[in-house]
C-alpha positions in Angstrom: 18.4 10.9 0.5 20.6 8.5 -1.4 20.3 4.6 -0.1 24.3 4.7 1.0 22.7 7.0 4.0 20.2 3.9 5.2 22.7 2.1 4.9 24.9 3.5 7.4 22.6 3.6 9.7 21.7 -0.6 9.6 25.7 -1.1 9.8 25.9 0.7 12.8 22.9 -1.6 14.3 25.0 -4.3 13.0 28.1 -3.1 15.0 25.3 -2.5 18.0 24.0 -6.2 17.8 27.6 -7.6 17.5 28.3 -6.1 20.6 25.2 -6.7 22.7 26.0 -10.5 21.4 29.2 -9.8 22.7 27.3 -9.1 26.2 25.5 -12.2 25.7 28.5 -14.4 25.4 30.1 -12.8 28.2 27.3 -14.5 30.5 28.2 -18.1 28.8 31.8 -17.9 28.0 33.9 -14.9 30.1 36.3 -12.8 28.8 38.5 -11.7 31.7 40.3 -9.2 29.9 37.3 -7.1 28.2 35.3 -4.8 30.4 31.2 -5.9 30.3 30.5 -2.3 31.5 32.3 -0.6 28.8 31.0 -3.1 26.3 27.7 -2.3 27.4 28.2 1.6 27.1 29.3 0.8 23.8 26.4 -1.1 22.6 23.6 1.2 23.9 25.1 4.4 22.7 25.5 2.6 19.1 22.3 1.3 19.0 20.5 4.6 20.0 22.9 7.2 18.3 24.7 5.4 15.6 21.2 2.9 14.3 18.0 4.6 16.0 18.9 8.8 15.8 20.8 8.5 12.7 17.6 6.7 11.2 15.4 9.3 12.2 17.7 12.0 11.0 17.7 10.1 7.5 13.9 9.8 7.7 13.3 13.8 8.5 15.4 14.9 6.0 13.7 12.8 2.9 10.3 13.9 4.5 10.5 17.3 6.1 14.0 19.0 4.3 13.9 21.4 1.5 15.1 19.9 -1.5 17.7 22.5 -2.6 22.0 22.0 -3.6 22.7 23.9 -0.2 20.6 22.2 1.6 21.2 19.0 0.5 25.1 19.8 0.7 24.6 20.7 4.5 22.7 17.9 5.6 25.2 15.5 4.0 28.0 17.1 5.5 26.5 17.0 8.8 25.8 13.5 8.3 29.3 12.6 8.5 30.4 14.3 10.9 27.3 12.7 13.1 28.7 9.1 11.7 32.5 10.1 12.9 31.0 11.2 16.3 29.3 7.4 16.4 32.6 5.7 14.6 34.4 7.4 17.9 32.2 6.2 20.0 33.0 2.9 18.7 36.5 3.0 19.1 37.2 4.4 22.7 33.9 3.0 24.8 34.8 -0.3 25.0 38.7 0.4 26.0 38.3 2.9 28.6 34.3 3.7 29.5 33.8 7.3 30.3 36.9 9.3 29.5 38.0 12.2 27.9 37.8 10.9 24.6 34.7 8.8 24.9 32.9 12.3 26.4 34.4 14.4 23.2 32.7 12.0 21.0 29.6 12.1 22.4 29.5 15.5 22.9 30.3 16.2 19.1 27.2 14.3 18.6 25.0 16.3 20.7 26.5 19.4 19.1 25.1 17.6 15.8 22.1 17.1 17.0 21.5 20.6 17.7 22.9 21.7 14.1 20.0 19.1 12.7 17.2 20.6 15.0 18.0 24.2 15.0 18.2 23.7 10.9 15.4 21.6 10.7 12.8 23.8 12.8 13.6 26.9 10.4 13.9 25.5 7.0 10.8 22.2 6.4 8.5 21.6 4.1 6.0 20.7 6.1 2.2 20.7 5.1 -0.5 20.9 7.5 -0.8 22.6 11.2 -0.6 18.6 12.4 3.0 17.5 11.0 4.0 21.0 11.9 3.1 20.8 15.6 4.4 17.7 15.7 7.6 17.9 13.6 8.6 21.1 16.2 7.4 19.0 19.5 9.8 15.5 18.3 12.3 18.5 18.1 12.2 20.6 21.2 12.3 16.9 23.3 15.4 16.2 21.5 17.1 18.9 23.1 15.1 18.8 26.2 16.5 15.5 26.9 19.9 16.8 27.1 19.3 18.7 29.9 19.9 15.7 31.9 23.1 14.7 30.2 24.3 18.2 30.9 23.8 17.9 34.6 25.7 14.6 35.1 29.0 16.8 35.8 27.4 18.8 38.3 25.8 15.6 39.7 28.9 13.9 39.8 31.1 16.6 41.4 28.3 17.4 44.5 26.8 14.3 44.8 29.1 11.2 43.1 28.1 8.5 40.5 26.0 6.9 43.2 24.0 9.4 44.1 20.1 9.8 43.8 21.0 12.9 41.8 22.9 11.3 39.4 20.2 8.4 38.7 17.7 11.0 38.0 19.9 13.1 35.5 20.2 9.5 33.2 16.8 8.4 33.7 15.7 11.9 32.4 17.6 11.6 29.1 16.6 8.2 28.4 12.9 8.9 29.1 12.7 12.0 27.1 15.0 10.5 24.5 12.2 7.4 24.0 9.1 9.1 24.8 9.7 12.9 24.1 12.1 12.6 20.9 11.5 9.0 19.1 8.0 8.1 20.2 6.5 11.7 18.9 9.4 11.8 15.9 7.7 8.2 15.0 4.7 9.9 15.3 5.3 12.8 12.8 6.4 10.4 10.7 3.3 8.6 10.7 1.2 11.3 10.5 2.8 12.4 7.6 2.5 9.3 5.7 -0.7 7.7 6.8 -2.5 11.1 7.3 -1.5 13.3 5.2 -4.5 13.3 3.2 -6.9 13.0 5.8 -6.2 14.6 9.3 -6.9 13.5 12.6 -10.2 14.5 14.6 -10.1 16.7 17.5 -6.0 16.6 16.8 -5.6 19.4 20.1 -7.5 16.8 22.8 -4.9 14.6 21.1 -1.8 16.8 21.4 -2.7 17.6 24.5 -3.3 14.1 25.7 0.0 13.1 24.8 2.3 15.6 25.8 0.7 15.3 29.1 1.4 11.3 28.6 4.9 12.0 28.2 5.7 14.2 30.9 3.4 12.9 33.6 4.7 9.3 33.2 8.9 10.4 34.1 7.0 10.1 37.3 8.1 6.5 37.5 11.8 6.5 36.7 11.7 9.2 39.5 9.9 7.5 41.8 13.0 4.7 42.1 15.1 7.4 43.6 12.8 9.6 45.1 10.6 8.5 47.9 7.8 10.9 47.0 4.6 9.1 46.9 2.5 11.5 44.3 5.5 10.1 42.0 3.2 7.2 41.3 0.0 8.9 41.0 1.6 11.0 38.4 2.7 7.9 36.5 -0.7 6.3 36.8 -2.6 9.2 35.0 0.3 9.5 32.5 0.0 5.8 31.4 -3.4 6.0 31.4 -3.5 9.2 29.3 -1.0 7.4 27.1 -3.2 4.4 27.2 -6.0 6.7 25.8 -3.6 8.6 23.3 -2.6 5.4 21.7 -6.3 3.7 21.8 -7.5 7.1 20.0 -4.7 6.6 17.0 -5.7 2.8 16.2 -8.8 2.9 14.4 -8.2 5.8 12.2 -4.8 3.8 11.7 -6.8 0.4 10.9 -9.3 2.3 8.6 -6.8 3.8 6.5 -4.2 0.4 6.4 -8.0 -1.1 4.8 -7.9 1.0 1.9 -5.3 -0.8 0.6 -2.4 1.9 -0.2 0.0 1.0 2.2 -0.3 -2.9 2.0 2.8 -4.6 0.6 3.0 -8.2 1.3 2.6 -10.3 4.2 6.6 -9.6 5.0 6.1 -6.2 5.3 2.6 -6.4 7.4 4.2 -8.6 9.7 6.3 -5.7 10.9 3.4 -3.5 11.7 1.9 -5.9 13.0 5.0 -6.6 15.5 5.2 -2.3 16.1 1.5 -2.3 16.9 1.6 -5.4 19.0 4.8 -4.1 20.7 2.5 -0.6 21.3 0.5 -2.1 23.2 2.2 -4.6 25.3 4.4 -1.8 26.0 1.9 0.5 27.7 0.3 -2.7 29.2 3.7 -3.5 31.0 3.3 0.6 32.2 0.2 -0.1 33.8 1.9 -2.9 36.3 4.1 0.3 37.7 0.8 2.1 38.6 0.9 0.0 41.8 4.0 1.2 43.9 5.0 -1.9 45.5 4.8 -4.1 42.0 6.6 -1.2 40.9 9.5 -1.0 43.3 9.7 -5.4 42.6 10.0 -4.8 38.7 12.8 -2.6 39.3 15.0 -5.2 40.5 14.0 -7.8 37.7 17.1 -6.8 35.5 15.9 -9.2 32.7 12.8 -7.2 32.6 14.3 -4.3 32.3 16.3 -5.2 29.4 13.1 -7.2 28.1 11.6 -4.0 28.4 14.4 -1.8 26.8 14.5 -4.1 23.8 10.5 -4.2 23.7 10.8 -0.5 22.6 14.5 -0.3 20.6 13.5 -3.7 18.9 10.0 -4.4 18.7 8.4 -0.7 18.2 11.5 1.6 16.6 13.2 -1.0 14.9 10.2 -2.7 13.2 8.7 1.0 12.1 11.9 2.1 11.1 12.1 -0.1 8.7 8.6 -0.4 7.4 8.9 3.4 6.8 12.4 2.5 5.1 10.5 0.1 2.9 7.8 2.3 2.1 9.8 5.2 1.0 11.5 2.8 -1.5 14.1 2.7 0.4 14.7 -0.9 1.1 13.7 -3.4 -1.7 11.4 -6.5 -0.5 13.7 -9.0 -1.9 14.3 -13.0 -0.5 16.9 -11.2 1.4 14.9 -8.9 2.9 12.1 -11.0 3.4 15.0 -13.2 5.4 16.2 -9.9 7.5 12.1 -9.4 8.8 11.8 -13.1 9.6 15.3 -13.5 11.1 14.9 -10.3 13.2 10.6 -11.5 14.2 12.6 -14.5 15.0 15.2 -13.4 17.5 13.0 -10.7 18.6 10.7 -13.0 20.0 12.8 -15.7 21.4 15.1 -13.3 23.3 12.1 -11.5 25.0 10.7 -14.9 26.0 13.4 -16.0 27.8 14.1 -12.7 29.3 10.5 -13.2 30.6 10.4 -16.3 31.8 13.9 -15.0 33.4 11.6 -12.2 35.0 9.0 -15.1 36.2 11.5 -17.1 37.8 13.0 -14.2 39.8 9.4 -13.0 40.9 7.9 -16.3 41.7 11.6 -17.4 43.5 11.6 -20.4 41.3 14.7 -22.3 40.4 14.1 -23.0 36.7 16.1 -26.2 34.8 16.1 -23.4 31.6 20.1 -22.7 30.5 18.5 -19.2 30.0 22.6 -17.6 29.3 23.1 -20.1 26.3 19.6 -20.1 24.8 20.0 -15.8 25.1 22.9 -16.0 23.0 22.2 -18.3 20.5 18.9 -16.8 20.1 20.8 -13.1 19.9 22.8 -14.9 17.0 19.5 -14.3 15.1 19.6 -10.4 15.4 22.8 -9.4 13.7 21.7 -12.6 10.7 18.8 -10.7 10.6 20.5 -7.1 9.8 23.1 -8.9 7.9 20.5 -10.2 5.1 19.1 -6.3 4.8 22.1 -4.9 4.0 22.8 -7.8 1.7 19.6 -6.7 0.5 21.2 -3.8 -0.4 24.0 -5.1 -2.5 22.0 -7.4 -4.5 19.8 -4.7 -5.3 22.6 -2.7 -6.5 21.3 0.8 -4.8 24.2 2.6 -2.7 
């Protein structure tokens, strides 16, 4: 696909940055008049359906799509329509929340997402029993997910917005969204780039392994709403199946990155290094849930949370996303480029450090001297800098 349809995507992570800096600010200067929880709905449905979902639809359909005028011509269109689903999402969240219009929008892009699925599972161009698998697994989670945005009416009416019910219907989408449809659809991805000229070994135990991963470990969401105590067990085998999954991936992944094909520059490195790193730090903060009462703490630890949130939207999606943007061609390593990686490692890092020595404080009951508000949002200033230089990146480069 045509740059102009990367780009769209890193302009809406720009208007998702602005307004989680927005968030920041609240917390250091107050707005009385705007709403934080609206702003907040705002900037994670942005991020994950305007920057993250529209990225991966971009990346499936220059990978996986058949390369035909009426194909071509109905991916484009749907595009757009996705985008004006996103653009309405921008305009009504932050005035009014969840409302009619609000709902509309983000319905129409749900509708989308079917469309691209449906489309996509029939008419690929995939090559190998691998990608295939894969490809159709990334898929059927997207829509799996959904389930659990579907029930939030009926949870709602029968139960209210505070209800157990409810709590598990959102937790569902959002853990089938990261670990069913952008974890595996990351995963085609780089099984179809790194190896697509030399499969995996014993790919099934692999397969296997992982879907059991992802299932096994919506045991913990569950858990903080359920009192059910096999909940945790659950978990525990899931993250250490996941643990296992991802341990099984590296060296192939290492052996390959030797050979020398997929090296770029030390820019471009450092953000597989920082997905990798991110990897695992991510499944090592998992395996502090498999003990239910550390578990039920961490919960409470807001800043962890978000740490946490941005630990996978940030440091593994974000950073991938835009190595595979880079190594499609699609994002010329320029100074300004070079500037968005180290503006975004920058940020990345600061922010997370502060939201864990937040964390620490909280834990341990310790009154810290650290302004951690102020420092947050002048080191959040770094983030939208960061996605700035890319798209400057773009104009300098002259490709829309």
């Amino acid at each position: 696909m045509k740059p102009i349809y990367y780009i769209i995507p890193l302009f809406n992570f720009l208007v998702a940055a602005l307004f989680g800096l927005l968030l920041r600010s609240m917390y250091v200067y107050p707005i009385e008049e705007v709403s934080f929880l609206y702003i907040l709905h705002t900037h994670s449905h942005i991020a994950l359906l305007g920057w993250l979902y529209l990225l991966v639809y971009v990346l499936f359909v220059q990978k996986f799509g058949i390369r035909s005028p009426g194909e071509t011509k109905f991916y484009i269109r749907l595009f757009w329509v996705t985008q004006l689903s996103v653009i309405g999402m921008a305009s009504t969240f932050p005035f009014m929340g969840y409302a009619a219009p609000s709902i509309a929008f983000s319905t129409l892009h749900i509708i989308c997402s079917y469309l691209f699925v449906f489309h996509l599972w029939k008419h690929h161009t995939v090559s190998g029993t691998q990608q295939g698998v894969l490809l159709k697994t990334a898929l059927f989670f997207m829509v799996f997910s959904t389930l659990g945005v579907w029930c939030l009416g009926p949870a709602v009416g029968m139960m209210g917005k505070t209800s157990a019910f409810y709590h598990v219907c959102i937790q569902f989408f959002l853990h089938f969204q990261f670990d069913g449809w952008f974890l595996t659809a990351f995963l085609v991805i780089l099984f179809a780039t790194v190896f697509k000229r030399q499969p995996l070994r014993q790919f099934k135990l692999f397969y296997c392994i992982w879907i059991a991963s992802i299932i096994l470990t919506y045991g913990l969401p569950l858990s903080w709403y359920v009192e059910f105590p096999i909940f945790y067990y659950l978990n525990m085998i899931g993250v250490f199946l996941q643990l296992y999954a991802v341990g099984y991936l590296i060296k192939p992944i290492f052996s390959i990155f030797k050979q020398g094909d997929y090296q770029q520059g030390i820019f471009t490195d450092l953000l597989v290094l920082l997905a990798l790193s991110c990897v695992i730090i991510r499944i090592g903060t998992q395996l502090l849930s498999v003990s239910d009462t550390l578990s039920s703490q961490l919960q409470s630890l807001r800043s962890w949370i978000i740490g946490f949130i941005h630990l996978n939207m940030l440091g593994v999606f974000t950073a991938f996303g835009l190595w595979l943007m880079i190594k499609e061609h699609k994002l010329i390593v320029n100074t300004w480029t070079k500037l968005g990686i180290g503006f975004l490692i920058l940020g990345f890092l600061l922010t997370e450090s502060i939201l864990l020595q937040q964390g620490l404080q909280s834990f341990m009951s310790i009154n810290g001297n650290l302004n951690a508000p102020m420092l947050l949002f002048w080191s959040s200033v770094l983030l939208p800098i960061s996605i700035l230089c890319f798209l400057v990146s773009y104009l300098k480069s002259k490709k829309l």
